[in-house]
C-alpha positions as CSV (number, residue, x, y, z in Angstrom):
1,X,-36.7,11.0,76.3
2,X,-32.9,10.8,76.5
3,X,-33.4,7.2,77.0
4,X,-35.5,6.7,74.0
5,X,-33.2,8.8,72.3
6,X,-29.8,6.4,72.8
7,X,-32.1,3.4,72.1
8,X,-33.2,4.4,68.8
9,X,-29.2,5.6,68.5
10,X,-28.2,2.3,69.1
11,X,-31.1,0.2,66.9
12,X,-29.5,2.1,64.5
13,X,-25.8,1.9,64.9
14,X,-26.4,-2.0,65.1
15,X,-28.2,-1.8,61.6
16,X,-25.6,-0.5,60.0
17,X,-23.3,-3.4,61.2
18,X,-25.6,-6.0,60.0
19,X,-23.2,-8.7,58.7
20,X,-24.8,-10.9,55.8
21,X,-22.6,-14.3,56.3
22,X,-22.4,-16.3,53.0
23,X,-22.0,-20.2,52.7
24,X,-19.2,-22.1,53.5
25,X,-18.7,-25.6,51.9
26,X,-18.7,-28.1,53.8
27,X,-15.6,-29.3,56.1
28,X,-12.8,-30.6,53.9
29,X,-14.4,-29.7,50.9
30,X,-12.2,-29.0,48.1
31,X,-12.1,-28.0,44.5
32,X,-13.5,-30.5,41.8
33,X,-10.2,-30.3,39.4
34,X,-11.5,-33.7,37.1
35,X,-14.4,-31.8,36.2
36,X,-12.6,-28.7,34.8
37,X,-9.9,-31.0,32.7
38,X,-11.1,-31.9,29.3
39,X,-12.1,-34.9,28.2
40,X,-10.3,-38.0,26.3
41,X,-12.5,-37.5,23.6
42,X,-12.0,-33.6,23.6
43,X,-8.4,-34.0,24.0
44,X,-8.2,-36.9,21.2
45,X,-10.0,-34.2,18.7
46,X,-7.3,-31.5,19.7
47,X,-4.5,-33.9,18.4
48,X,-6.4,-35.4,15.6
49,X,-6.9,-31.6,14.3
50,X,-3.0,-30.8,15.2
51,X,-2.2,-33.3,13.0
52,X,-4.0,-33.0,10.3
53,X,-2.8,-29.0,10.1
54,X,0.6,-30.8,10.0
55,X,0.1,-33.0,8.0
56,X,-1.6,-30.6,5.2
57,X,1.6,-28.3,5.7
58,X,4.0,-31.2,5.1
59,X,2.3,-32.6,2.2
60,X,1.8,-28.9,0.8
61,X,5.7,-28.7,0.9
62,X,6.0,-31.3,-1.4
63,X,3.3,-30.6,-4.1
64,X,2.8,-27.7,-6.2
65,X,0.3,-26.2,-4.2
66,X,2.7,-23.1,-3.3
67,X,4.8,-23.6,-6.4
68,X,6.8,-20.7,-7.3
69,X,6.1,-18.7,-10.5
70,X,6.8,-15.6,-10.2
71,X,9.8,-13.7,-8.5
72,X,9.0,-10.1,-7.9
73,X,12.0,-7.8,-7.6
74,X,11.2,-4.3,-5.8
75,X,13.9,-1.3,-5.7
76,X,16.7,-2.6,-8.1
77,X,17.6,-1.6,-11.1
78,X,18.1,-3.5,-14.4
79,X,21.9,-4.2,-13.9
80,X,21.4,-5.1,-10.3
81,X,18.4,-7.3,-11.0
82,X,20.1,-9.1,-12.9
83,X,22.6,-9.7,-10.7
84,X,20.2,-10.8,-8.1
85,X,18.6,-13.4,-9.9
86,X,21.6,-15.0,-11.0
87,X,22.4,-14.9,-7.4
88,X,18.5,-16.6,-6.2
89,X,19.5,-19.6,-8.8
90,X,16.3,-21.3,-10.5
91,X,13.3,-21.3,-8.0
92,X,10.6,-21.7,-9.9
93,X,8.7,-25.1,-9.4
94,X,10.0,-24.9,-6.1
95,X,8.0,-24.3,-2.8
96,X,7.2,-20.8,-1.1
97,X,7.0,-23.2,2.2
98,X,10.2,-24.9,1.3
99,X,12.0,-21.9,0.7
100,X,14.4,-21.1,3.6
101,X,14.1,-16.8,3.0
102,X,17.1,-16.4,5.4
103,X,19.9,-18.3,3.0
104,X,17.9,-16.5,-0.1
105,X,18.8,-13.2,1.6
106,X,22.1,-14.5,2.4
107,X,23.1,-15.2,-1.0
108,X,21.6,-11.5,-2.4
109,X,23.4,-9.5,0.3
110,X,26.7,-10.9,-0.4
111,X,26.5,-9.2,-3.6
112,X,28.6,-6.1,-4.1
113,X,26.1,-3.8,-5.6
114,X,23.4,-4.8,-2.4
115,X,23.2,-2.5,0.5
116,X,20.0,-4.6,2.3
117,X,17.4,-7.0,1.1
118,X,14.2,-8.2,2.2
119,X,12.9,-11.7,1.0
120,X,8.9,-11.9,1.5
121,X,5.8,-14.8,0.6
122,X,3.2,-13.9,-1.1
123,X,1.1,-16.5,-1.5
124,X,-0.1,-19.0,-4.1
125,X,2.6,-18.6,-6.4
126,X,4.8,-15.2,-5.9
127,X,7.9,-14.8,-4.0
128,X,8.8,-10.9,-3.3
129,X,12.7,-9.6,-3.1
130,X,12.7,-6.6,-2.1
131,X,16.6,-4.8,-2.6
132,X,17.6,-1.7,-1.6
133,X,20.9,-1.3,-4.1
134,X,24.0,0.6,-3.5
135,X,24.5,4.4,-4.6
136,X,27.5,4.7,-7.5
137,X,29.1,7.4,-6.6
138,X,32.5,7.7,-8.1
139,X,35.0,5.9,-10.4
140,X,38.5,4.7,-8.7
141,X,41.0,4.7,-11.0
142,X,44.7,3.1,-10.2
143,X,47.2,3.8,-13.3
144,X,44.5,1.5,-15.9
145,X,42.4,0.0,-13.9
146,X,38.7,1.4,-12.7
147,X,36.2,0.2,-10.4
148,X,32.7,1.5,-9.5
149,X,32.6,2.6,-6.1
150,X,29.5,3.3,-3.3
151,X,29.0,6.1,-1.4
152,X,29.5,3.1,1.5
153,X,33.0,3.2,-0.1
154,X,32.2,-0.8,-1.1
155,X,33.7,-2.0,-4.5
156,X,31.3,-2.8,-6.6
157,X,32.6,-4.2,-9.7
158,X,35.6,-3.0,-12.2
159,X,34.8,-0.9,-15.1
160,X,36.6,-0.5,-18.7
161,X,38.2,2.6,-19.2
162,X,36.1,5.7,-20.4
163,X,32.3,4.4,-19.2
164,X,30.6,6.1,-16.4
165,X,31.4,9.2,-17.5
166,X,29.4,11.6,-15.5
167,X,31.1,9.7,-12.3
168,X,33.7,11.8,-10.4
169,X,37.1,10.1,-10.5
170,X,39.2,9.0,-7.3
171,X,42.7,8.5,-7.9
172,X,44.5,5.6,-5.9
173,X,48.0,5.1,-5.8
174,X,49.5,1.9,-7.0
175,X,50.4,0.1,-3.5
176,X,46.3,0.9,-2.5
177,X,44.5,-2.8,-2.1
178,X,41.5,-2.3,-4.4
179,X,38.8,-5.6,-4.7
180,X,35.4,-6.0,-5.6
181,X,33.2,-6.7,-2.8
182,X,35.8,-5.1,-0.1
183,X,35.8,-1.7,1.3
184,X,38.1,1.1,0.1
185,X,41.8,2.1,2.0
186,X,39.8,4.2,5.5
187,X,41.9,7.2,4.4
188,X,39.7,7.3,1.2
189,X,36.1,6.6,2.9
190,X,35.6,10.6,3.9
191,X,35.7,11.3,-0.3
192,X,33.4,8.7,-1.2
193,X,31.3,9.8,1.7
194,X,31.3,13.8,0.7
195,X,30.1,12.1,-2.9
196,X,27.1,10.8,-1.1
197,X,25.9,13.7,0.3
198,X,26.8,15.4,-2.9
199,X,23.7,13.7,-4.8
200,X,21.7,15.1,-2.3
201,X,23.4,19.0,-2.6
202,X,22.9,19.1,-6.2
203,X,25.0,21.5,-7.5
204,X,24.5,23.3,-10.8
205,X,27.9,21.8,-12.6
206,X,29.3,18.3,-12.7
207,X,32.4,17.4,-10.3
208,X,35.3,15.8,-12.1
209,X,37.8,14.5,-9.4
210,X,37.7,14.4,-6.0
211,X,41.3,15.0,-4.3
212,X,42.3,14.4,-0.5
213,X,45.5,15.6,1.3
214,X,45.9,14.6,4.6
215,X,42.1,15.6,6.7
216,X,41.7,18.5,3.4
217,X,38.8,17.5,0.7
218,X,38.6,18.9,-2.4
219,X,35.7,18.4,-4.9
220,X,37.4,19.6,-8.5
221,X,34.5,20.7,-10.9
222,X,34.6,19.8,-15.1
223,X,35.2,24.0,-15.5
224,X,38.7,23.7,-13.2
225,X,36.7,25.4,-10.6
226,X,37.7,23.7,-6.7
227,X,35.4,23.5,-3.6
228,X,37.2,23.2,-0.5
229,X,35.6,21.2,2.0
230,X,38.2,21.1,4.8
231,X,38.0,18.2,7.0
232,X,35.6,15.8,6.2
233,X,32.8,16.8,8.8
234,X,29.7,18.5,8.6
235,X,29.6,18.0,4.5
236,X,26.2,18.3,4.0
237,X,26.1,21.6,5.2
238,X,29.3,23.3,3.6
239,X,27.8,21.3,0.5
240,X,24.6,23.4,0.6
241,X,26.6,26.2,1.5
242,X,28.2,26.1,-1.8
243,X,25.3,25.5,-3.6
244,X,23.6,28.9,-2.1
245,X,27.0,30.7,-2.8
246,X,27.1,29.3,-6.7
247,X,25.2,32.1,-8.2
248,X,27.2,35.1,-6.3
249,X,30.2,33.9,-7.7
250,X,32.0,36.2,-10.3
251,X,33.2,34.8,-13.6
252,X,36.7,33.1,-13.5
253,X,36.3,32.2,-9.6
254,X,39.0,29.4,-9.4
255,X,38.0,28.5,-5.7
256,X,35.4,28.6,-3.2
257,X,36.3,27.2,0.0
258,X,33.0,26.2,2.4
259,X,35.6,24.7,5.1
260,X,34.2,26.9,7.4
261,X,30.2,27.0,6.0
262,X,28.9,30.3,7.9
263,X,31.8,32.3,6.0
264,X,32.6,31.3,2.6
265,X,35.5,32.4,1.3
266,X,35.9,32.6,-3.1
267,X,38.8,33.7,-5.2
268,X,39.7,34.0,-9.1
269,X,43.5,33.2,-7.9
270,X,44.0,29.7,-6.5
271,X,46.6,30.3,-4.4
272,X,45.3,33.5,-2.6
């Protein structure tokens, strides 16, 4: 019994071990490679089709297939528009394949009153510009002179005296470098900066001037009133600081100063 017992063990321990051998090719046999390659007459269609897709794209260049008609602007306003298609020249008639989009963009950037443009195809006949503009912020005014300035602190064009009223003015000494198209002096980027984040704040009266002195900012409002920003960091928040204060201040205030935004400080003497 202990015999049978190991025999049947081993019938089926050797079962379980069955190896199933699969075929081998043949001795030397290798891999047919011609009869995976294509064909002349397969690969003669490829490059008759190539062609002709090169062909139609070339010959669409030159007809009015893709002819432009219409040039969409998106995100600029009137005066900026206008700008911008001076600045694109004449394209209609001309060919939304031809068209190289990266000089287009080129040409519209380099205006002054551009922050960022995207130039975009949409076919037949449309060719899409869209423009994200610069953000007026304040006047610069040296002795007679004005210019419309960005919250970037980019010149965007001069003004005539008197217009843009509702604009803060920022006065420049005479020996201050002032040209369309450039940046404004560094010391006087913090002021048109704290004008940026100003439109955002919205305060309940209009600022009039904006005065620096040394790392101090001042915002001057059209009653006389002063906001004291400090140095010109965190001026969102001392911004909205001053906006939450603005209806706790008593009548005749001449000052609030938000320098330091988690104690406001307001007076009715200015040099208390």
């Amino acid at each position: 019994m202990v015999g049978g017992r190991v025999e049947r063990g081993s019938r089926r321990a050797r079962a379980a071990s069955v190896v199933v051998p699969f075929p081998r090719p043949a001795a030397g046999g290798r891999l047919d490679l011609a009869r995976l390659a294509p064909s002349g007459r397969s690969l003669l269609a490829g490059f008759a089709l190539v062609l002709a897709c090169l062909g139609a794209y070339w010959g669409a260049r030159d007809t009015s297939l893709f002819a432009v008609e219409r040039v969409q602007l998106v995100g600029a306003p009137p005066d900026v528009a206008a700008e911008v298609r001076r600045a694109l020249g004449p394209l209609e008639g001309s060919s939304l394949l031809a068209l190289d989009a990266d000089a287009l963009e080129g040409a519209v950037r380099a205006l002054p009153s551009v922050a960022g443009v995207a130039v975009d195809r949409a076919f037949p006949h449309t060719l899409v510009v869209k423009v994200a503009p610069e953000r007026p912020v304040a006047v610069v005014r040296q002795r007679a002179a004005a210019w419309l300035v960005a919250a970037s602190g980019t010149v965007i064009r001069p003004l005539e005296r008197g217009t843009e009223r509702h604009l803060p003015r920022l006065w420049v000494g005479r020996s201050a470098e002032i040209a369309v198209g450039r940046h404004l002096p560094s010391e006087l980027l913090p002021a048109t900066r704290a004008l940026g984040a100003l439109q955002e704040a919205r305060l309940p009266r209009r600022v009039k001037a904006v005065r620096t002195a040394g790392d101090e900012l001042t915002l001057v409002l059209r009653d006389g009133l002063e906001i004291r920003l400090g140095a010109p960091v965190d001026v969102g928040l001392k911004l909205a600081a001053a906006a939450a204060v603005f209806p706790l201040l008593a009548e005749g205030t001449r000052y609030l100063d938000v320098s330091v935004p988690e104690r406001p400080v307001a007076s009715r003497h200015l040099n208390s």
